[in-house]
C-alpha positions in Angstrom: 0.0 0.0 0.0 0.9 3.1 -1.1 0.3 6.3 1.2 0.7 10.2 0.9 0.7 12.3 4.3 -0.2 15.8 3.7 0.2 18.8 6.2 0.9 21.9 7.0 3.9 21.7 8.5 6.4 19.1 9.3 7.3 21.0 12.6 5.3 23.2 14.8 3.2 21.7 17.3 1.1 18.4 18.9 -0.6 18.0 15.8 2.0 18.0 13.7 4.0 15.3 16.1 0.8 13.4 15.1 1.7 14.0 11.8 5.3 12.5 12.2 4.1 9.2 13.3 1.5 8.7 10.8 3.6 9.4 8.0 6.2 6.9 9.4 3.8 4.3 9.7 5.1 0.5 8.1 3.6 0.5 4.6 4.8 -0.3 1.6 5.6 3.2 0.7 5.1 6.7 2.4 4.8 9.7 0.3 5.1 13.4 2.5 4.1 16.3 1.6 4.1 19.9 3.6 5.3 23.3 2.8 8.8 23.9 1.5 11.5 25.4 3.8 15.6 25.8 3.8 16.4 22.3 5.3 19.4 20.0 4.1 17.2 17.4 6.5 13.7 17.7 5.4 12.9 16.2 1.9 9.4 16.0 1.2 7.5 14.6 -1.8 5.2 17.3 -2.4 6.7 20.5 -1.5 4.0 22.9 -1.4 4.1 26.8 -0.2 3.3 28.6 2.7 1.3 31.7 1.9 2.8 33.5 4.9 6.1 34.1 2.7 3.8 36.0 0.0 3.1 40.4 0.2 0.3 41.1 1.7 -2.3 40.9 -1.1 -1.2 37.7 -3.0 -1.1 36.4 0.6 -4.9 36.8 1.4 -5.8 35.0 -1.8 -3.3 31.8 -1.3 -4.5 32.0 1.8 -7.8 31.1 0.5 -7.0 29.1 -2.3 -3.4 28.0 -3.7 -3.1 27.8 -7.2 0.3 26.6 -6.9 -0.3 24.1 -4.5 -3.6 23.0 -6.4 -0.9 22.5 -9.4 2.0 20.8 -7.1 -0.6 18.2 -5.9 -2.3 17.1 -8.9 1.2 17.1 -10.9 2.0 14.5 -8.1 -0.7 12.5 -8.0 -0.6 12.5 -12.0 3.5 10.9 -11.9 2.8 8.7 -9.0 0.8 5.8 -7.5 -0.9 6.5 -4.4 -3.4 4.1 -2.6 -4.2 6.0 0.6 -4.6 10.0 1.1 -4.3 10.9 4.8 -4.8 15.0 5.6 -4.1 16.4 8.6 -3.8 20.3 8.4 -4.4 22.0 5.5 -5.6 25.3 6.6 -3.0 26.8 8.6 -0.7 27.4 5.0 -1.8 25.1 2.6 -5.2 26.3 1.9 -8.6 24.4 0.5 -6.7 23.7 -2.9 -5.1 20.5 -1.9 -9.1 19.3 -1.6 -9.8 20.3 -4.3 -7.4 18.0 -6.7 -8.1 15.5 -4.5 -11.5 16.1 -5.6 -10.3 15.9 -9.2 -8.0 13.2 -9.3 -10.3 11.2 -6.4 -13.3 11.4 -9.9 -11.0 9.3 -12.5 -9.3 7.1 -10.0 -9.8 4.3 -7.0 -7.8 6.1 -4.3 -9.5 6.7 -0.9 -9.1 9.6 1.5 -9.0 9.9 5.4 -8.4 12.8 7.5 -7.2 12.9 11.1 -9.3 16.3 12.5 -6.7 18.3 15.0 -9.5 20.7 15.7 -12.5 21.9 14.5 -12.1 23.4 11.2 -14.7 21.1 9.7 -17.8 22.6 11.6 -16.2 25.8 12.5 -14.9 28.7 9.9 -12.8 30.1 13.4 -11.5 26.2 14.0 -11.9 26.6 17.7 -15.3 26.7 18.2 -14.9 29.8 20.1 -15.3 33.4 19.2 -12.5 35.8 20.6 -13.7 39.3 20.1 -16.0 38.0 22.6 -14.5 35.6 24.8 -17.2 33.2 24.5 -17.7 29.5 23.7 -19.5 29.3 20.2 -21.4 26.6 18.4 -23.4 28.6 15.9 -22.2 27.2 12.9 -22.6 23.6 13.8 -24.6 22.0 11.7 -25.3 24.8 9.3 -25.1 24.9 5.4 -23.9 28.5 5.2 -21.4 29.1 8.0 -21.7 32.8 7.8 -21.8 34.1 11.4 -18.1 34.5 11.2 -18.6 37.5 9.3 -20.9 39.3 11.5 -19.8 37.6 15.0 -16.1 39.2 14.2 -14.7 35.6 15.5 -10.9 35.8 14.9 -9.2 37.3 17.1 -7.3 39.7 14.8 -10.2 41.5 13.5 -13.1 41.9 11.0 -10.7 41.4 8.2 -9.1 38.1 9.2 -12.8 37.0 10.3 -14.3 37.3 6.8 -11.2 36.1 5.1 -12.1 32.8 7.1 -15.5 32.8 6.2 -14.6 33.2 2.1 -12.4 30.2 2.4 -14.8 28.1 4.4 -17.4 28.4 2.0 -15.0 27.6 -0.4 -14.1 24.8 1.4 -17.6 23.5 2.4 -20.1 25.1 0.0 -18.1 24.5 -3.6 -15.7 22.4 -2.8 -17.6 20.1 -0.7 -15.1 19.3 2.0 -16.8 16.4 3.9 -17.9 13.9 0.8 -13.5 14.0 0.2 -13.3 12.4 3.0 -13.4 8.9 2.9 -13.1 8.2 6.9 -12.2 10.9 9.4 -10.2 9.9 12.4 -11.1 11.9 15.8 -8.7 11.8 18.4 -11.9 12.1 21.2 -15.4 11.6 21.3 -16.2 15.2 21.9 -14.9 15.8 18.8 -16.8 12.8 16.8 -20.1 14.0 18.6 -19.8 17.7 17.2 -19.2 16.0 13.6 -22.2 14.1 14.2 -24.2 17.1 15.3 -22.7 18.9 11.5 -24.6 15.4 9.9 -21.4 13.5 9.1 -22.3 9.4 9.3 -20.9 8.2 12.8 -20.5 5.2 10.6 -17.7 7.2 8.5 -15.9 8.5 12.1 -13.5 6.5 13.6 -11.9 7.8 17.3 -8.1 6.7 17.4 -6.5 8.6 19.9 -2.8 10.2 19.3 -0.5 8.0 20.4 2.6 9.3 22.9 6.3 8.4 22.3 9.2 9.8 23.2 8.6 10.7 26.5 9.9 8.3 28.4 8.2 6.6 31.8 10.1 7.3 35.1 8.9 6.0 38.3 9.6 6.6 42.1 9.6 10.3 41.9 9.6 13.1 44.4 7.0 16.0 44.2 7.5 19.3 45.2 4.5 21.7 45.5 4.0 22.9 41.9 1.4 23.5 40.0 2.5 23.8 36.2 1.3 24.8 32.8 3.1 24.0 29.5 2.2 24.7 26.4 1.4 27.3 23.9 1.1 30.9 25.3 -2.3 32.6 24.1 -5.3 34.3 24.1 -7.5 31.0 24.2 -5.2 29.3 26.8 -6.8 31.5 29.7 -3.1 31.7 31.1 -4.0 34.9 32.9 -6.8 33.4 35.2 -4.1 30.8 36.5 -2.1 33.6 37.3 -4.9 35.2 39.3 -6.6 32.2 40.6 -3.5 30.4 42.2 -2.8 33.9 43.5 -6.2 34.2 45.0 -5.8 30.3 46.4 -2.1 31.9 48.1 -3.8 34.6 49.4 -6.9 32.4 50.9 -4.5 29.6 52.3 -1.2 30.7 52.7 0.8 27.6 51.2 4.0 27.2 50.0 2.8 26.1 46.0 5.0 27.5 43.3 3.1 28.3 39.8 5.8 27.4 36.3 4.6 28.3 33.2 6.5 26.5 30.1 6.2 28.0 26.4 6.1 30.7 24.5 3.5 32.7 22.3 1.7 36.2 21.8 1.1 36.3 25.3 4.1 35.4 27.1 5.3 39.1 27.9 1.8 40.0 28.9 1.5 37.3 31.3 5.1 37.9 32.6 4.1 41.7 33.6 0.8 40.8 34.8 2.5 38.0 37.4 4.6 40.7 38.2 1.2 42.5 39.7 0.9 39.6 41.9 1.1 39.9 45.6 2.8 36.4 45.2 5.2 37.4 42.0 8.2 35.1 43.4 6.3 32.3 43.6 5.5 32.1 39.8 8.0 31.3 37.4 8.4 31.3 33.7 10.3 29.2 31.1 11.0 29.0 27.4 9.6 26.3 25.5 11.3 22.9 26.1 12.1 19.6 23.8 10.9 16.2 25.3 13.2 15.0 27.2 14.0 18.1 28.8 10.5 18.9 29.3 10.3 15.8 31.3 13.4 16.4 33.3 11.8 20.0 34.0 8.2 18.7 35.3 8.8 15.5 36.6 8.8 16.8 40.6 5.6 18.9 39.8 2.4 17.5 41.4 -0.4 19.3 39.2 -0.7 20.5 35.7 -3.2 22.8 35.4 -5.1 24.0 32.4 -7.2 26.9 32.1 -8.4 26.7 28.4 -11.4 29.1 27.2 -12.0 26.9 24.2 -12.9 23.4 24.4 -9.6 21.7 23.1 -9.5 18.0 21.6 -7.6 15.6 23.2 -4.8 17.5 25.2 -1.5 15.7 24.9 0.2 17.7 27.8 -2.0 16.2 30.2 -1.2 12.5 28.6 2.4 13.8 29.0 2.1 14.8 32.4 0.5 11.0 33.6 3.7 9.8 32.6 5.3 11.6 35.1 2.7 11.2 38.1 1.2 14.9 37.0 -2.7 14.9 38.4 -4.3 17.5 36.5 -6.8 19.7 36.6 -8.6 21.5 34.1 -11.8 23.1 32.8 -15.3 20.3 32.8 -15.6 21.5 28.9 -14.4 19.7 26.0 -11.8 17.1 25.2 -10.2 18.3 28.6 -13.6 17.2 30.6 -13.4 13.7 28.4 -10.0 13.0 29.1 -9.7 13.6 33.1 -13.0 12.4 34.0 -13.6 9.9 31.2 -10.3 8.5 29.7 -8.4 8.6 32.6 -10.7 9.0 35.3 -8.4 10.9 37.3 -7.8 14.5 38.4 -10.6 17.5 39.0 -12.3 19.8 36.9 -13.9 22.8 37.5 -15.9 25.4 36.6 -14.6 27.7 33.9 -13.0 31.2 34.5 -14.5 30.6 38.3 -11.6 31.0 40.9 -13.6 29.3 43.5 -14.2 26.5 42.0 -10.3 26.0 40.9 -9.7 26.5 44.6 -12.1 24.0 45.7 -10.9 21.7 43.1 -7.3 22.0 43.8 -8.2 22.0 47.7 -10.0 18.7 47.2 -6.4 16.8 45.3 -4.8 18.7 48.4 -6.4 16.5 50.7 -6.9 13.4 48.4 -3.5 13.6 47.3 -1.9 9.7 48.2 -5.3 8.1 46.9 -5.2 10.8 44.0 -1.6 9.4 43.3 -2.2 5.7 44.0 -5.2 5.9 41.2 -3.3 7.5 38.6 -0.1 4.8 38.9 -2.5 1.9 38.9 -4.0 3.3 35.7 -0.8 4.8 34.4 0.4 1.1 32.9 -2.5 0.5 30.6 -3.0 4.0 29.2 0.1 4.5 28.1 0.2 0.8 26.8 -3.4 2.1 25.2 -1.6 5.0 23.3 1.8 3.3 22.6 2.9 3.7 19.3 2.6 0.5 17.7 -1.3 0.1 18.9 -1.6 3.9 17.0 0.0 2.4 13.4 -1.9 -1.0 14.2 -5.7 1.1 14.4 -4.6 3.3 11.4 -3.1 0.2 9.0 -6.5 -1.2 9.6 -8.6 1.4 8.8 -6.6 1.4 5.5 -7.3 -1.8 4.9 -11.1 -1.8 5.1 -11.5 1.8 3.3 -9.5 0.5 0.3 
């Protein structure tokens, strides 16, 4: 069997970790394609092109649809044999063309597309299922034929102007293009996320969950925890980073302990959050530092005792707090979304709380406090068989068969 993995980006973030695996996966061949960039290492088979290199103006409309990556793709799929089309992202650079001669090619040929969905692009123009000019959770456009609300709602959180770019090249997408009959099978990495494309009218029957699978983070055992509470990850607007900030300084003020707050990452936000925990009556007890690989990452974190996450928007399946089991992290996070699936669902273990409500992340981190040895005891008798769940081979296993029965 021969496979093509397309993405954005071969380097970035989680999803394009996912991205990594997958297109390593033990077929008979695997084709890659993302967008070019100066690297002696990286050598993909479809080099497309990253409208964020472009001027202004002939940026906005590769944005919204690539001629030359529409060309790049269907040259390639003209010269070579492909079995299997698996999309991840295509939005952030690559733009709606790449669907489109899929589209083409997909009319005179056999080949059979899947997509793994990192977020919710599909069902929402935004892709977070959250409007930021407002703040606010949003589900408007869920299950709609015309996903215009983008353009009056203002969604993105760079303005009108961004917002109604979105909105052209989601229609394009989903209203000409037809994004959703592509697809073959889309792969969900939670059910939060399959139960949203059900609610847009996509066949349950054509969603499979496979969740992302963790690797190269190795399992240590027998450690010591020091009060910390930690965050790590990407640093912005949606990741609600500032009401940690205030809430663990509200919990100091209440209580009186000896916690320490680290934040690890880096993004828009980071300066912003550094001055504003320099307001805080508790400023030397919160820490910051830069974006880590793995392995350092887990020498870094591996005496904290909670990971907390203080997302606005509902998030998939969070891979930090995956990461975090492995080093006998309880977390905590928000009851919404993938995050509400994973701690009290998937792993069973860990609080949520209310959103944006600082008594309710007291009470929850109050409540671990005191439950902490049974909190601890739970999560290591569990630890063994979800990380066996999400090892690596089990991941290329679950894909190699869904393959298999789509082609």
């Amino acid at each position: 069997m021969k496979v093509l993995h397309i993405n954005s980006y071969e380097f970035k973030g989680g999803a394009e970790t996912v991205f990594r695996f997958t297109s390593s996966i033990p077929v008979e061949h695997n084709y890659i394609g993302y967008v070019e960039y100066n690297d002696e290492f990286s050598k993909p088979s479809v080099k497309f092109h990253n409208w964020e290199n472009d001027s202004k103006l002939i940026g906005i409309f590769n944005y919204i649809f690539s001629i030359y990556n529409y060309k790049r793709l269907k040259d390639f799929l003209n010269n070579y044999t492909v079995d299997v089309i698996h999309i991840h992202g295509i939005f952030a650079a690559l733009s709606p063309s790449v669907l489109l001669a899929i589209k083409k090619f997909k009319a005179k040929s056999k080949i059979k597309v899947v997509q793994t969905l990192h977020d919710f692009h599909l069902i929402c123009p935004n892709a977070s299922l959250y409007n930021n000019s407002k703040n606010e959770l949003c589900e408007k456009c869920i299950g709609k034929k015309f996903k215009f609300h983008i353009f009056k709602d203002n969604c993105d959180r760079r303005g009108q102007i961004y917002s109604i770019i979105k909105g052209i090249r989601s229609f394009i997408s989903n209203n000409i293009i037809n994004h959703k009959i592509i697809i073959d099978e889309f792969i969900s990495p939670s059910e939060f996320l399959k139960s949203k494309l059900i609610s847009e009218g996509i066949d349950d029957k054509k969603i499979k969950v496979v969740r992302n699978p963790i690797a190269g983070f190795p399992e240590v055992s027998a450690l010591s925890k020091k009060n910390i509470v930690c965050y790590f990850g990407r640093f912005s607007t949606e990741k609600n980073l500032k009401f940690l900030i205030d809430a663990f300084s509200c919990w100091k003020e209440k209580t009186r302990n000896d916690f320490q707050l680290l934040l690890i990452g880096e993004g828009e936000e980071e300066q912003y959050l550094k001055n504003h925990a320099l307001n805080s009556n508790f400023k030397n007890d919160i820490s910051f530092s830069k974006y880590l690989p793995i392995e350092k990452l887990k020498e870094k974190i591996k005496e904290v005792k909670y990971l907390a996450m203080t997302s606005s928007c509902y998030e998939n399946f969070p891979m930090n707090i995956i990461e975090g089991l492995v080093v006998d992290i309880i977390p905590i996070v928000p009851n919404i979304g993938g995050m509400r699936e994973s701690v009290k669902y998937f792993l069973e273990i860990g609080q949520t709380y209310s959103p944006n409500d600082t008594a309710s992340w007291i009470e929850a981190i109050e409540f671990l406090e005191k439950n902490y040895e049974d909190q601890l005891k739970k999560l290591q008798s569990k630890k063994e068989n979800t990380l066996k769940e999400l090892r690596l081979e089990k991941y290329y296993a679950r894909i190699t068969s869904l393959y298999n029965q789509i082609k």
